[in-house]
Each structure stands twice: as structure tokens, then as C-alpha cells.
VMD Tcl script that draws the C-alpha trace (Angstrom):
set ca {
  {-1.16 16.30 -2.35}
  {1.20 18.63 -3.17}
  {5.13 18.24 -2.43}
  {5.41 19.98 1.07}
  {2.38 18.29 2.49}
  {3.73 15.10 1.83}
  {7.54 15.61 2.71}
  {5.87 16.35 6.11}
  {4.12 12.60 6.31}
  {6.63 10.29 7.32}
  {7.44 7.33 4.53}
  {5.65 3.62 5.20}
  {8.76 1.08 5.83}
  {8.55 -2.49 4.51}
  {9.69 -5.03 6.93}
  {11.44 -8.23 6.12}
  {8.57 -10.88 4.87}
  {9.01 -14.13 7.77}
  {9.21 -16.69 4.97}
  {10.02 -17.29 1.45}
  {6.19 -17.85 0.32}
  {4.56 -14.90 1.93}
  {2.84 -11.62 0.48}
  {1.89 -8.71 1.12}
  {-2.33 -7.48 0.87}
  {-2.96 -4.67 1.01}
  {-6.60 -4.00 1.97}
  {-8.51 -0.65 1.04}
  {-10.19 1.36 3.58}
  {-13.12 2.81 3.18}
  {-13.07 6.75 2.72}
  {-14.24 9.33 0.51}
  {-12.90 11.25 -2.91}
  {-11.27 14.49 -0.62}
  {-9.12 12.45 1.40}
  {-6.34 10.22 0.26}
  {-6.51 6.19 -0.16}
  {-5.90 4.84 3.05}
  {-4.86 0.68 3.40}
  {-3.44 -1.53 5.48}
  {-1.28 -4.05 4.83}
  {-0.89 -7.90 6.43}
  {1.77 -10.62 5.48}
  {-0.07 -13.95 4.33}
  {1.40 -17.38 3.83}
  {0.89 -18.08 0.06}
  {0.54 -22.46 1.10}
  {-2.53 -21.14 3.60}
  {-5.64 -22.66 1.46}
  {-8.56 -20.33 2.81}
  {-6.64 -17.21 1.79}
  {-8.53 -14.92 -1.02}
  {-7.47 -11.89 -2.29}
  {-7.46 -10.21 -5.96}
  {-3.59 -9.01 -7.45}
  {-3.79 -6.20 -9.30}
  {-0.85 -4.39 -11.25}
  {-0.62 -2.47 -13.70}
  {1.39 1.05 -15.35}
  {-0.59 3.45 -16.30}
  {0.93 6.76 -17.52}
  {3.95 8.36 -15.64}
  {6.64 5.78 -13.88}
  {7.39 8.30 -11.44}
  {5.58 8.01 -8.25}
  {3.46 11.08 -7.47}
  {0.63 10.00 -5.92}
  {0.66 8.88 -1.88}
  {-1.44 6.13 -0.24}
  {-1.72 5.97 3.72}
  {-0.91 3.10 5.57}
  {-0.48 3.26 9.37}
  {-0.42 7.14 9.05}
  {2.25 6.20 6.57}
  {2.88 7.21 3.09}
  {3.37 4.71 0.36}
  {3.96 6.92 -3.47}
  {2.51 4.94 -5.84}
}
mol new
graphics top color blue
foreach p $ca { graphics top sphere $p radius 0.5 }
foreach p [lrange $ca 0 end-1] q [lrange $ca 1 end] { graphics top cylinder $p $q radius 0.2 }
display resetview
């Protein structure tokens, strides 16, 4: 997406997290290769036992963020 388009989608805001052992998961939505990733995001208590998810980070390439993901018709640049 080039730099107008996205200075025209308003920027996703974290909130506080509600307690010192909770995360954020982001969940990906399903979609296809013309439109942008779209996920949403839910706070989870790291002590609850049934949670599952998979972390993945990395840096790949370029540190600057030039890439946007949707969340709640929000962008996050990754």
C-alpha cells in the first residue's frame, strides 16, 4: 500500500494490558493475496492452562516498518 493510502487508515492503538502476565495474540484472518493481512487481537492471561497459541518473531530485511496489517479497520506497520 502505498504512502497516501495508508496515511488515510487511521493507526491501531494498544491499550494498557490488565495484568502483569498477560499477552497479546494476534489471530490471522482469513483473506486472499490482493487485500492486506487482516487480525485481531485478544489479551490472554499467560497462568490460564488451556491457552495455545504459536510466538513467532523474527527480522527479516529492512527495520523500518513499511508494510500495514489491519486490525479493527486499524493499521498496525509491521
Amino acid at each position: 500500500m502505498d504512502q497516501e493510502a495508508s496515511a488515510a487508515v487511521a493507526a491501531y492503538v494498544y491499550t494498557p494490558l490488565s495484568q502483569p502476565r498477560a499477552i497479546r495474540v494476534a489471530t490471522l484472518l482469513p483473506g486472499n493475496k490482493a487485500e492486506p493481512l487482516h487480525v485481531s487481537i485478544h489479551e490472554h492471561d499467560l497462568d490460564d492452562e488451556t491457552l495455545q497459541y504459536e510466538a513467532v518473531s523474527y527480522c527479516w530485511g529492512s527495520v523500518h516498518r513499511t508494510c500495514q496489517v489491519m486490525c479493527e479497520y486499524r493499521a498496525i506497520m509491521v
